[in-house]
TORSE-635435 format. One record per atom (N, C-alpha, C): residue number from 1; chain; atom name; y, x, z. Coordinates in nm, 2 decimals. Atoms other than C-alpha are relative to their C-alpha. Example, Ala and Ser with C-alpha at 12.3 -4.5 7.8 and 13.67 -1.06 7.14 Angstrom:
(rec 1 "A" "N" (-0.12 0.09 0.00))
(rec 1 "A" "CA" (-0.45 1.23 0.78))
(rec 1 "A" "C" (0.12 0.09 0.00))
(rec 2 "A" "N" (-0.11 -0.09 0.00))
(rec 2 "A" "CA" (-0.11 1.37 0.71))
(rec 2 "A" "C" (0.11 -0.08 0.08))
//
This chain:
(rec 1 "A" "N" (-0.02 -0.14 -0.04))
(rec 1 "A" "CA" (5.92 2.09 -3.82))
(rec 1 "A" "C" (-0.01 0.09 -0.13))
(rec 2 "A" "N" (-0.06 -0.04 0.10))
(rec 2 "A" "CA" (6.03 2.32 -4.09))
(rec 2 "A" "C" (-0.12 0.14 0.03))
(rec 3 "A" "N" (0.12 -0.08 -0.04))
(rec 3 "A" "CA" (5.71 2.59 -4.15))
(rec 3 "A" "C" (0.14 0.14 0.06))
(rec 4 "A" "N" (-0.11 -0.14 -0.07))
(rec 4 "A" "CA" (6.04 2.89 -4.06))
(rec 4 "A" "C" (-0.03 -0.03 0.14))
(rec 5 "A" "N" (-0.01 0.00 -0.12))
(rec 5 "A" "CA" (6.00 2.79 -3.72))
(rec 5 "A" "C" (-0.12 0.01 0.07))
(rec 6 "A" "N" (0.13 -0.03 -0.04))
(rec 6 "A" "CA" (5.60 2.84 -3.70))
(rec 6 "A" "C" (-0.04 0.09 -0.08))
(rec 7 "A" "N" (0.06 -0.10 0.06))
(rec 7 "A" "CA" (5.55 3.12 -3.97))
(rec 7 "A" "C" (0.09 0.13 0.03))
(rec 8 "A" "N" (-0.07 -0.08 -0.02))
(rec 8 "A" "CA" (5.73 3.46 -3.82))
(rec 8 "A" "C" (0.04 0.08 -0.17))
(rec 9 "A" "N" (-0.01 -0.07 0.13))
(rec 9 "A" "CA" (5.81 3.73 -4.15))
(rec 9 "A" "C" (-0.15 0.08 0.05))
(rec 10 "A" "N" (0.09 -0.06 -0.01))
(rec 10 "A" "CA" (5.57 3.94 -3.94))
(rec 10 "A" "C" (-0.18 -0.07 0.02))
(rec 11 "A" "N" (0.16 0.02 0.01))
(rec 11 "A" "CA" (5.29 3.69 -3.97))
(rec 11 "A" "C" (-0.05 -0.01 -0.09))
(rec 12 "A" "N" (0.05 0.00 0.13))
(rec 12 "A" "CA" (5.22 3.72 -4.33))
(rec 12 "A" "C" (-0.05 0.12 -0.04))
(rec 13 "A" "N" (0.08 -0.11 0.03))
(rec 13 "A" "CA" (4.96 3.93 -4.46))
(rec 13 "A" "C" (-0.04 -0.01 -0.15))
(rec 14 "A" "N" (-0.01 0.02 0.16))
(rec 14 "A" "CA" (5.00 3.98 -4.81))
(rec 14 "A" "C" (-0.16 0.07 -0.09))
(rec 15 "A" "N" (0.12 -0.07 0.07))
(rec 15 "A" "CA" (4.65 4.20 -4.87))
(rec 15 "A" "C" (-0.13 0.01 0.11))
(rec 16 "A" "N" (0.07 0.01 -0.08))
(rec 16 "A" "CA" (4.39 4.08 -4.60))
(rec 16 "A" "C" (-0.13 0.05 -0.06))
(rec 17 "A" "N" (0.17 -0.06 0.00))
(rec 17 "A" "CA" (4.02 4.29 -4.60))
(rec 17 "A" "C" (-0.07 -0.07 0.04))
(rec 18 "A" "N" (0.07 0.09 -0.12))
(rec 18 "A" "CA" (3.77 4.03 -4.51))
(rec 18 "A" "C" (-0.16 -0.04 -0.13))
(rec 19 "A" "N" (0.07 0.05 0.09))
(rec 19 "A" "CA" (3.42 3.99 -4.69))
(rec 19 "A" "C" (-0.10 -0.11 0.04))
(rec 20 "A" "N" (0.08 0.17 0.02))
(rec 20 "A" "CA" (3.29 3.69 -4.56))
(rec 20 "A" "C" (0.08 -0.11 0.08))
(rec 21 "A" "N" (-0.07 0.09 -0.10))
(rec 21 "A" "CA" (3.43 3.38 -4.37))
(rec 21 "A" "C" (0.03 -0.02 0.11))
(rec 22 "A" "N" (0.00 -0.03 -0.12))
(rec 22 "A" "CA" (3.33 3.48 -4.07))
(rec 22 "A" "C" (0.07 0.17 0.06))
(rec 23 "A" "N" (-0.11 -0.11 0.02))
(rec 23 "A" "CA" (3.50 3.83 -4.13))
(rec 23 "A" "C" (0.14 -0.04 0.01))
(rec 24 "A" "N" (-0.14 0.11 0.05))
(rec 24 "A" "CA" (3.81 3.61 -4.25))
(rec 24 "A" "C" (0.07 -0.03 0.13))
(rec 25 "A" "N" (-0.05 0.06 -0.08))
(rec 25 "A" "CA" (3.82 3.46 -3.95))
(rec 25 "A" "C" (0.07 0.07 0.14))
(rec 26 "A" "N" (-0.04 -0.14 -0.10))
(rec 26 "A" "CA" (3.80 3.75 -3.70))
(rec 26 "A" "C" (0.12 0.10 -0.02))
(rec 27 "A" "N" (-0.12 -0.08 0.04))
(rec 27 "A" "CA" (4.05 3.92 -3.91))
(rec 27 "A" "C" (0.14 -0.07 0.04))
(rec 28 "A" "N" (-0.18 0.11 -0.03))
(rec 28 "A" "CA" (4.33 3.64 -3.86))
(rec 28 "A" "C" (-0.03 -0.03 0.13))
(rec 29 "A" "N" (0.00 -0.03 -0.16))
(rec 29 "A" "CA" (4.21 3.62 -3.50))
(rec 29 "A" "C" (0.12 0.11 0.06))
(rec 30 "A" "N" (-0.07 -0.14 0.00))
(rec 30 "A" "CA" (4.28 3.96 -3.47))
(rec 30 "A" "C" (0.14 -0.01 0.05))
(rec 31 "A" "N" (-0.13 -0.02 0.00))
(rec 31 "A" "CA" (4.62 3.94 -3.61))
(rec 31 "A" "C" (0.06 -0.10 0.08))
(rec 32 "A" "N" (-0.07 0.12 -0.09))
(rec 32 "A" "CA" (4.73 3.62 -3.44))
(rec 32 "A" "C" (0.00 0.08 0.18))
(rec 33 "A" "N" (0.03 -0.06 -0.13))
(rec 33 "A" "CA" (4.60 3.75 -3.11))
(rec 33 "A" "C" (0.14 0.16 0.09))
(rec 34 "A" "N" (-0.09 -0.09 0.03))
(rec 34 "A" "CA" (4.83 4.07 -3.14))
(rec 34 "A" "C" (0.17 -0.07 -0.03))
(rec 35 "A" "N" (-0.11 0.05 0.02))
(rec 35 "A" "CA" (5.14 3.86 -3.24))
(rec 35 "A" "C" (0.04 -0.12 0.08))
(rec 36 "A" "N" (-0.01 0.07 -0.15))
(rec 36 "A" "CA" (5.07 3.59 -2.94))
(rec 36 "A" "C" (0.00 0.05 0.12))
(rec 37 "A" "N" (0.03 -0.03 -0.10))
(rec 37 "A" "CA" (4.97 3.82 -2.68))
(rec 37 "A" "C" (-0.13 -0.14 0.09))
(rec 38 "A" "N" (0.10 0.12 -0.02))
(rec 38 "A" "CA" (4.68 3.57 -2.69))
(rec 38 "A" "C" (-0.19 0.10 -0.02))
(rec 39 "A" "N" (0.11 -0.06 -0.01))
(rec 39 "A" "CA" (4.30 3.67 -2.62))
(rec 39 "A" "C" (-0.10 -0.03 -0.18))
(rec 40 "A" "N" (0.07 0.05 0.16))
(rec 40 "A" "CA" (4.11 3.71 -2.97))
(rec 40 "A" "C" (-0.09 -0.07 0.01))
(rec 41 "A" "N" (0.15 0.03 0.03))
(rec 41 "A" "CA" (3.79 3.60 -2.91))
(rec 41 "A" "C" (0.05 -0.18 0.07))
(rec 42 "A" "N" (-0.03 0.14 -0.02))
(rec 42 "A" "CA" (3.94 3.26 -2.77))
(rec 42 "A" "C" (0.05 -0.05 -0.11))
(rec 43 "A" "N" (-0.01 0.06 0.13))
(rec 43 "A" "CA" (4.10 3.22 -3.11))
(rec 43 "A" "C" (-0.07 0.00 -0.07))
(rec 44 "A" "N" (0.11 -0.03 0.07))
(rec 44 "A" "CA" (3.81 3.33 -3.26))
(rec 44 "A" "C" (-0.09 -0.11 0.01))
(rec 45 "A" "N" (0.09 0.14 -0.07))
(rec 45 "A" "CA" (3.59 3.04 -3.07))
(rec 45 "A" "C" (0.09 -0.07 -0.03))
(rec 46 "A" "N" (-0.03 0.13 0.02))
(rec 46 "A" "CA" (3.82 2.78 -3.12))
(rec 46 "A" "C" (0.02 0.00 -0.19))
(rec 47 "A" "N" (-0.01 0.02 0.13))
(rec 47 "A" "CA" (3.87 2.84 -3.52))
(rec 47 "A" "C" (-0.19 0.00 -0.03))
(rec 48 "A" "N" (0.15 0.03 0.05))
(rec 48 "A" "CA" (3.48 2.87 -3.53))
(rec 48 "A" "C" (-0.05 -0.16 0.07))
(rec 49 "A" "N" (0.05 0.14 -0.07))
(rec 49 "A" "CA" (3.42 2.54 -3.29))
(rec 49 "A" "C" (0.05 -0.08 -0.10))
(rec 50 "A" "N" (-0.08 0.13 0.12))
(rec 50 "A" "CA" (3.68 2.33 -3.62))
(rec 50 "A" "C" (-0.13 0.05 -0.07))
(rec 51 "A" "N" (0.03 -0.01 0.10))
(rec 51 "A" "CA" (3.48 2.54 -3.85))
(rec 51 "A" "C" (-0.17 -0.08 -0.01))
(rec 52 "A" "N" (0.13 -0.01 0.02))
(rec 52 "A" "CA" (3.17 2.41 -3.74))
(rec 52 "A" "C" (-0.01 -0.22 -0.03))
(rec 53 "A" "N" (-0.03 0.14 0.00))
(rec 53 "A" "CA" (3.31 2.01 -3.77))
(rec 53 "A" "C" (-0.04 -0.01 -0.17))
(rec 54 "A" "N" (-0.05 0.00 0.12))
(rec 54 "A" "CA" (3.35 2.09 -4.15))
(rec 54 "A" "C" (0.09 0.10 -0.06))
(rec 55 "A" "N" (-0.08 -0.13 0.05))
(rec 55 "A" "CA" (3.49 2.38 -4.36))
(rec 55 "A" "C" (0.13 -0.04 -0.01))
(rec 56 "A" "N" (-0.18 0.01 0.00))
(rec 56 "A" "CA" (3.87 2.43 -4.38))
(rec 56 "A" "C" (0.06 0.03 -0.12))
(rec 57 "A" "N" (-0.02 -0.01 0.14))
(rec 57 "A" "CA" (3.85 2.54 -4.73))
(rec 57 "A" "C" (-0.01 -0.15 -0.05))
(rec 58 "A" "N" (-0.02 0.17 0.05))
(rec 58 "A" "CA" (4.03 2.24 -4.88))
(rec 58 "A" "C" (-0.01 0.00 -0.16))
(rec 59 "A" "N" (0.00 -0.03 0.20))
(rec 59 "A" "CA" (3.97 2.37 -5.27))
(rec 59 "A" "C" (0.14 0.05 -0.05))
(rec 60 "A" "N" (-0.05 -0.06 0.06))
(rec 60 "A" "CA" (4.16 2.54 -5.50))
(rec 60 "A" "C" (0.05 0.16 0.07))
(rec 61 "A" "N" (0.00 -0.15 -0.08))
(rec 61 "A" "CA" (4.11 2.88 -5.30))
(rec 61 "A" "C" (0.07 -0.01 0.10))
(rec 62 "A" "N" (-0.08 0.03 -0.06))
(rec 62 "A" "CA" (4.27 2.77 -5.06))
(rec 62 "A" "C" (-0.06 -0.08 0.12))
(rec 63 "A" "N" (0.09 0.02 -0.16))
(rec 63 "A" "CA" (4.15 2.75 -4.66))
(rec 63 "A" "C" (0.18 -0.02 0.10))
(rec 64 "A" "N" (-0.01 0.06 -0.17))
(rec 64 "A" "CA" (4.33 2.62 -4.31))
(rec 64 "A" "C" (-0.04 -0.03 0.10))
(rec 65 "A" "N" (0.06 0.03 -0.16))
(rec 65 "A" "CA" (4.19 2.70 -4.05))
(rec 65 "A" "C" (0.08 -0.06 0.10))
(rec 66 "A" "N" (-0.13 0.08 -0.16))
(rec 66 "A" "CA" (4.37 2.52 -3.71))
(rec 66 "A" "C" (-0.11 0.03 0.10))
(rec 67 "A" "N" (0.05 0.03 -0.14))
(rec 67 "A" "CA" (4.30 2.45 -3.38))
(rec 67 "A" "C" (0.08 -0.03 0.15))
(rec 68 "A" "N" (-0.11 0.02 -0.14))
(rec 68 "A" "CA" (4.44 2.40 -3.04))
(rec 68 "A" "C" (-0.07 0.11 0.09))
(rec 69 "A" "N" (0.04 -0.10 -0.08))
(rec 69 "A" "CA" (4.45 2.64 -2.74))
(rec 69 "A" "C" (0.06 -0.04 0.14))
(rec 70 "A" "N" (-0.06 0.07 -0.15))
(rec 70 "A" "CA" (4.49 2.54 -2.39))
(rec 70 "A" "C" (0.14 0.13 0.03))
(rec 71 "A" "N" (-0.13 -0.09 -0.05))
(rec 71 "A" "CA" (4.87 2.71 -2.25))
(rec 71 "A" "C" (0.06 0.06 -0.11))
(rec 72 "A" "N" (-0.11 -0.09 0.11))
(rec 72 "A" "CA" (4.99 2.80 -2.60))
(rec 72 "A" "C" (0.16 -0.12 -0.03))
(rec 73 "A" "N" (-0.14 0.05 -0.03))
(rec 73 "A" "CA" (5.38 2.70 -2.57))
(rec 73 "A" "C" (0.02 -0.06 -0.13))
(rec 74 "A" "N" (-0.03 0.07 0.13))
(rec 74 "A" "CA" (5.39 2.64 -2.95))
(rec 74 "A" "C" (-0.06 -0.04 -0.10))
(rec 75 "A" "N" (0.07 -0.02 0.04))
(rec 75 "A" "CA" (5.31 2.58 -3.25))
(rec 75 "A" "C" (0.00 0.14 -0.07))
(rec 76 "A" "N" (0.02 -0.16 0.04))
(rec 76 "A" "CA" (5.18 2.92 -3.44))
(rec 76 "A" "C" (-0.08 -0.01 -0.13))
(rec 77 "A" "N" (0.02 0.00 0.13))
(rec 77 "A" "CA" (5.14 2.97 -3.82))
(rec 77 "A" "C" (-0.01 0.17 -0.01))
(rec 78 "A" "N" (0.04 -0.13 0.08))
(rec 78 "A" "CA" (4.98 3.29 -4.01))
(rec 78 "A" "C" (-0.06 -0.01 -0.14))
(rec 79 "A" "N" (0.04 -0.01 0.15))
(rec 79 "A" "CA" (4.93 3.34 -4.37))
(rec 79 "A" "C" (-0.06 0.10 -0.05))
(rec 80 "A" "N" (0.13 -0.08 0.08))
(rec 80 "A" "CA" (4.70 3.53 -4.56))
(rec 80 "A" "C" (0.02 0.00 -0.14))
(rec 81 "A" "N" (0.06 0.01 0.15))
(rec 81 "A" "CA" (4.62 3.65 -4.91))
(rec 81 "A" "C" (-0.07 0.10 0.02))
(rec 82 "A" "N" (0.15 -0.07 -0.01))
(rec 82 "A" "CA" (4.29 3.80 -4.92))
(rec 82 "A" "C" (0.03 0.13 -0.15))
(rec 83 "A" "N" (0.02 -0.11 0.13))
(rec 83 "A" "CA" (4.24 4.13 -5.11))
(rec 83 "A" "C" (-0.10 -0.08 -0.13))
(rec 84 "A" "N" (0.08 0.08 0.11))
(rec 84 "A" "CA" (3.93 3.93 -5.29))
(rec 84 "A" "C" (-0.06 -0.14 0.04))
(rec 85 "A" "N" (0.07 0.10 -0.03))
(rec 85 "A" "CA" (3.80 3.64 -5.26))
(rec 85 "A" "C" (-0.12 -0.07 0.04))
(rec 86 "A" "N" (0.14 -0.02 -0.04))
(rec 86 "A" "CA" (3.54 3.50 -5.07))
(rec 86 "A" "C" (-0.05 -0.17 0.03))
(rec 87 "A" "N" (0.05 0.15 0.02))
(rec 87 "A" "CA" (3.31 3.19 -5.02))
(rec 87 "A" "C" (0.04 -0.07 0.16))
(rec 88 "A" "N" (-0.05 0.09 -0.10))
(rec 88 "A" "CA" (3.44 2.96 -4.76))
(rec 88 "A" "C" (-0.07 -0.12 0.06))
(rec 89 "A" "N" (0.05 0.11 -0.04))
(rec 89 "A" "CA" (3.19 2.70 -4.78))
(rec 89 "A" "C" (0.12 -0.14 0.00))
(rec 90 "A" "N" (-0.09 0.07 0.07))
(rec 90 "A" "CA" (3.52 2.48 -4.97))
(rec 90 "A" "C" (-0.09 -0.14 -0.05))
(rec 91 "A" "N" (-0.05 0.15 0.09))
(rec 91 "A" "CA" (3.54 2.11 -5.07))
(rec 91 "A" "C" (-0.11 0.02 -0.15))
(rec 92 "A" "N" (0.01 -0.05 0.16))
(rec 92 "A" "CA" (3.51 2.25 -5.44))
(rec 92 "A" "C" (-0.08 0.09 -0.02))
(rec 93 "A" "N" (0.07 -0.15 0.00))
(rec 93 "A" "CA" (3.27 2.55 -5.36))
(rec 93 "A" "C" (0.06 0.12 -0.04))
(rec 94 "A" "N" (-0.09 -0.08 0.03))
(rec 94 "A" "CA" (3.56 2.76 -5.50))
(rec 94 "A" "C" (0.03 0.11 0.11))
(rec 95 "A" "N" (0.01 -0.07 -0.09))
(rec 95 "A" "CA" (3.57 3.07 -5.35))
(rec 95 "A" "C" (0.20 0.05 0.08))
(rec 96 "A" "N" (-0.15 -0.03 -0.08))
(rec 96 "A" "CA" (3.95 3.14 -5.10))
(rec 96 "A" "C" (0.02 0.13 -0.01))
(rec 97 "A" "N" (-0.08 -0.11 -0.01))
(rec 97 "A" "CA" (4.21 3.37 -5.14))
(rec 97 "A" "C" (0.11 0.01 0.10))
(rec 98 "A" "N" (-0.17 0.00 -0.11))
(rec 98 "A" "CA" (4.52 3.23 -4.95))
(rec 98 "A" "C" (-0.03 -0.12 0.10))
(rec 99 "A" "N" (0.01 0.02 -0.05))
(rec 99 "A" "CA" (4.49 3.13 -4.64))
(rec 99 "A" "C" (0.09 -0.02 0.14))
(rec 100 "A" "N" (-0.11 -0.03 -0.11))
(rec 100 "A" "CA" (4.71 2.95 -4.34))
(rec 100 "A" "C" (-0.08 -0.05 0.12))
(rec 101 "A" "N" (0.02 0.01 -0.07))
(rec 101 "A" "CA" (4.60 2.95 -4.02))
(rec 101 "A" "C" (0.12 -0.07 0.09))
(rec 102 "A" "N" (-0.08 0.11 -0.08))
(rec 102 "A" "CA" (4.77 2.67 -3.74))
(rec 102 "A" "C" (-0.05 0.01 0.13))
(rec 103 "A" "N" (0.05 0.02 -0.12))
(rec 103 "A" "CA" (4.73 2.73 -3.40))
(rec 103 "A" "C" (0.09 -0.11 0.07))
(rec 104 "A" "N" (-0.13 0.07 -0.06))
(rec 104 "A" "CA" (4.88 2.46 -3.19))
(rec 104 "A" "C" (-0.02 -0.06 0.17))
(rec 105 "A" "N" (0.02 0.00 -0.14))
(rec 105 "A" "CA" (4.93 2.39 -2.82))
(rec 105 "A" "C" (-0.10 -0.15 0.03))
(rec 106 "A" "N" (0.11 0.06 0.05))
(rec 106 "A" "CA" (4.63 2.16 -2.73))
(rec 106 "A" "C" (0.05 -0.19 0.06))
(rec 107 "A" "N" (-0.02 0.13 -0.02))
(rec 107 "A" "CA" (4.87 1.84 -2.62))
(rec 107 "A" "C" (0.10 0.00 -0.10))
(rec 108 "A" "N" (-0.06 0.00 0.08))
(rec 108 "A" "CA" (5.02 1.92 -2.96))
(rec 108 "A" "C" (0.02 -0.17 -0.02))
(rec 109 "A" "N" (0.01 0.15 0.04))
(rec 109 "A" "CA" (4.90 1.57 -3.10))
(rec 109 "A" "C" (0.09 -0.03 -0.15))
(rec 110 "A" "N" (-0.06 0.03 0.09))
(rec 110 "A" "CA" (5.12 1.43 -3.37))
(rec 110 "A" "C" (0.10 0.10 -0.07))
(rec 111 "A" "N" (-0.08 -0.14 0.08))
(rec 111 "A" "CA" (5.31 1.79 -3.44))
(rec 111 "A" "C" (-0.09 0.09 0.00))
(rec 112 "A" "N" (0.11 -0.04 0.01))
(rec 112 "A" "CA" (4.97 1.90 -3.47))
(rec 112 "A" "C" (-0.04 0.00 -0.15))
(rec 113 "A" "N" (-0.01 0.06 0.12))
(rec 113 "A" "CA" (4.92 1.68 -3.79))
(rec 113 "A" "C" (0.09 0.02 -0.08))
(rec 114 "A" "N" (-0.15 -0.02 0.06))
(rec 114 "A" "CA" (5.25 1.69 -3.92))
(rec 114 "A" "C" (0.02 0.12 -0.07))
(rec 115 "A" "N" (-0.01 -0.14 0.06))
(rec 115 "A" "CA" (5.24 2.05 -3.95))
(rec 115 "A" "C" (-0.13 0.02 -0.12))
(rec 116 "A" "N" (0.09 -0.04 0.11))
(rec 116 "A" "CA" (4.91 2.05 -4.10))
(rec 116 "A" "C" (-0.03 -0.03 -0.10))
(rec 117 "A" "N" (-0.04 0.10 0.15))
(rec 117 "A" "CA" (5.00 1.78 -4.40))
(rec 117 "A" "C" (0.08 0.06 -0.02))
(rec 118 "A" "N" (-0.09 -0.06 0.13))
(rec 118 "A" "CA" (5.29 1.99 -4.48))
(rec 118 "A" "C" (-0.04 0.17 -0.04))
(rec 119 "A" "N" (0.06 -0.07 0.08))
(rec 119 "A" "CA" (5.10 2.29 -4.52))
(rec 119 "A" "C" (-0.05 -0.04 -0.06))
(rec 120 "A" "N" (0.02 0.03 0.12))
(rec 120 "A" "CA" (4.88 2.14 -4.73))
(rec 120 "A" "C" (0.06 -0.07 -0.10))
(rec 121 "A" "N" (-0.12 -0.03 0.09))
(rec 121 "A" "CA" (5.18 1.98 -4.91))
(rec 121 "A" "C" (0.02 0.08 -0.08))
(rec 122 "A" "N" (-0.06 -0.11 0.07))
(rec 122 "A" "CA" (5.30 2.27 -4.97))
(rec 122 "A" "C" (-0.15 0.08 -0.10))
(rec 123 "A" "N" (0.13 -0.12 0.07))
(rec 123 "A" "CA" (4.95 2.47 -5.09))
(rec 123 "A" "C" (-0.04 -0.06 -0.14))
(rec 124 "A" "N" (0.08 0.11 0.07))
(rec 124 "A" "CA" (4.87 2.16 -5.31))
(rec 124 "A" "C" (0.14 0.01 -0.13))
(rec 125 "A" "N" (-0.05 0.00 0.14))
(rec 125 "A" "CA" (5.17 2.27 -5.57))
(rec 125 "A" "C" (-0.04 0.10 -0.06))
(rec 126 "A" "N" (0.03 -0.08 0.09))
(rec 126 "A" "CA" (5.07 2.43 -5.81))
(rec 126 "A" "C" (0.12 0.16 -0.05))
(rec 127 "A" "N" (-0.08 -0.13 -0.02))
(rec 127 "A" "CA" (5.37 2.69 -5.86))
(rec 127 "A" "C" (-0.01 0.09 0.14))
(rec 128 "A" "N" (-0.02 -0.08 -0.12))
(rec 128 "A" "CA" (5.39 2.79 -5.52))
(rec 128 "A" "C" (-0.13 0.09 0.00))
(rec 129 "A" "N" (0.21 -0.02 -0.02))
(rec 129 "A" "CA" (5.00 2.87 -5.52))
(rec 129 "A" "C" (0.02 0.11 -0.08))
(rec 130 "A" "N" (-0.02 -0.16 0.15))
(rec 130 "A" "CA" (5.10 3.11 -5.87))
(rec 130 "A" "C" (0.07 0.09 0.03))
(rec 131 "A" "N" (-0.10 -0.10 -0.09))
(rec 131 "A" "CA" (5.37 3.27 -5.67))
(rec 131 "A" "C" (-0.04 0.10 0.11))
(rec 132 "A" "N" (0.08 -0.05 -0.13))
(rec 132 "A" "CA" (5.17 3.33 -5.36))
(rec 132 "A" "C" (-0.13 0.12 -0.08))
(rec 133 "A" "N" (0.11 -0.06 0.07))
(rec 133 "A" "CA" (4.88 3.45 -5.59))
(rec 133 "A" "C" (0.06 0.15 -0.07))
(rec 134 "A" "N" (-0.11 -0.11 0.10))
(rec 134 "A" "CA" (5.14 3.66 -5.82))
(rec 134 "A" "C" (0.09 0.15 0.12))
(rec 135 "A" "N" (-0.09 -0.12 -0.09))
(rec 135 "A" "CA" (5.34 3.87 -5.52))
(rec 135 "A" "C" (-0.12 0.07 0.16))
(rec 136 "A" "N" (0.08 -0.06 -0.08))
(rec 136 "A" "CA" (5.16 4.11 -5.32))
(rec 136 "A" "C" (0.12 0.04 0.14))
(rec 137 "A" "N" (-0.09 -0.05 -0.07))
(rec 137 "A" "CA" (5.52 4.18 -5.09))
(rec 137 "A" "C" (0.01 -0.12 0.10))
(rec 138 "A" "N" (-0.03 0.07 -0.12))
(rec 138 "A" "CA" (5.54 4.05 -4.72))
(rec 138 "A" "C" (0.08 -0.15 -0.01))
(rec 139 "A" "N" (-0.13 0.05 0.04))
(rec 139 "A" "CA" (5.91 3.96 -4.74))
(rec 139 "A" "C" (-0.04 -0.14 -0.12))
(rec 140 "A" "N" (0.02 0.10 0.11))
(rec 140 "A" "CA" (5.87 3.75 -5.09))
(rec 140 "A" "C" (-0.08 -0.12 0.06))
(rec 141 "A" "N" (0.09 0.07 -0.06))
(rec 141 "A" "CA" (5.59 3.58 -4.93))
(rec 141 "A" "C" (0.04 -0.13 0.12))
(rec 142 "A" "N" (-0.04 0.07 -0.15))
(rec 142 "A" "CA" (5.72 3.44 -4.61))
(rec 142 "A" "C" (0.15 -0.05 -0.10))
(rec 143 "A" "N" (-0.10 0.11 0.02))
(rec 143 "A" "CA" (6.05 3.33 -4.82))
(rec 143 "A" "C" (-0.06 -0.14 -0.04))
(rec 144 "A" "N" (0.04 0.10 0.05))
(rec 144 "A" "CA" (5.85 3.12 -5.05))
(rec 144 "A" "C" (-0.08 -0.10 0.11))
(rec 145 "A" "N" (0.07 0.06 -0.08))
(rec 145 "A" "CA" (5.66 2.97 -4.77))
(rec 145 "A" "C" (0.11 -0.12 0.05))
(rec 146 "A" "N" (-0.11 0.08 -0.04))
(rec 146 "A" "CA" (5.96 2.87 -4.59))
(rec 146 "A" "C" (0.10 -0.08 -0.07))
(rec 147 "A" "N" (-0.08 0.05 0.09))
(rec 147 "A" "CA" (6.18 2.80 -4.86))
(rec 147 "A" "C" (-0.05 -0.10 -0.04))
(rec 148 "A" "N" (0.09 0.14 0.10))
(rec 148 "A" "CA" (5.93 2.58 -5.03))
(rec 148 "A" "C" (-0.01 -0.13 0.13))
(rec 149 "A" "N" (0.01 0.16 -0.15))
(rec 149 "A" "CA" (5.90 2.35 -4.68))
(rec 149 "A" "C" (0.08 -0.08 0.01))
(rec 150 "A" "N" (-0.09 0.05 0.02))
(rec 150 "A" "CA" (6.22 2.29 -4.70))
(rec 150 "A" "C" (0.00 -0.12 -0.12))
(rec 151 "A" "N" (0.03 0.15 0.14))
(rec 151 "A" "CA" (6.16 2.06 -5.01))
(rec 151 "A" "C" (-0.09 -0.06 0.02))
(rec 152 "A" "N" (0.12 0.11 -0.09))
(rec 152 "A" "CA" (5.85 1.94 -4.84))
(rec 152 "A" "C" (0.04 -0.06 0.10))
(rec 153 "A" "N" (-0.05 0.08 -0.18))
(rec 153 "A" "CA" (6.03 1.81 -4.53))
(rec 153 "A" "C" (-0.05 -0.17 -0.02))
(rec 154 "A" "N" (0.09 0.13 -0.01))
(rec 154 "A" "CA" (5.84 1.50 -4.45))
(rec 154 "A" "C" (0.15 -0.10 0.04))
//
């Protein structure tokens, strides 16, 4: 699945406000919730029920939260870049900036996975990461995301 088909243009948030992880979290609730017509605090509880298995900060500033949700039809991608950086309780102790969120319907199963190895694929080059870091514009953002998948295709 090609991330265009799980990251809208309007789910990228090129300058997110959030000063701690649990701020972070509620913030991309939030937005997710508003772009699903989905209840926040249910997204909010199921990104904190993963977070509490083990952090989603996989190192190099760099977090994925996921989860599943009972009746969501798809899967559902949102991207982040944090105004500043904040501690995540990471791999690496390295504090996150850019952040993708994975919601996926909860008899996702193996397009569950899939999606969430080629995000991190994709987060784990090093250019894209300088790019994402480097442009503060929506637009720019959501190409490289998509664009870049495309050469990730599993």
């Amino acid at each position: 699945m090609p991330l265009a088909d799980l990251l809208s243009p309007n789910a990228v948030f090129p300058m997110l406000r959030a000063s701690s992880k649990k701020q972070a979290l509620q913030e991309l609730s939030h937005q997710a919730s508003l772009l699903m017509g989905r209840d926040q605090r249910e997204i909010f509880e199921t990104l904190l029920q993963r977070e509490r298995l083990g952090s989603t900060g996989v190192g190099n500033g760099i977090a994925i939260p996921h989860g599943k949700l009972p009746g969501l039809p798809k899967l559902f991608g949102l991207f982040a870049r944090l105004e500043k950086p904040i501690d995540f309780e990471s791999l690496d102790g390295a504090p996150v900036d850019l952040v993708f969120l994975l919601l996926a319907p909860e008899a996702a199963g193996a397009d569950h996975l899939k999606a969430l190895a080629r995000v991190a694929r994709m987060l784990r080059d090093p250019d894209i990461v300088e790019k994402l870091r480097a442009t503060r514009d929506a637009g720019a953002i959501h190409t490289l995301l998509t664009a870049s998948s495309a050469s990730n295709a599993a």
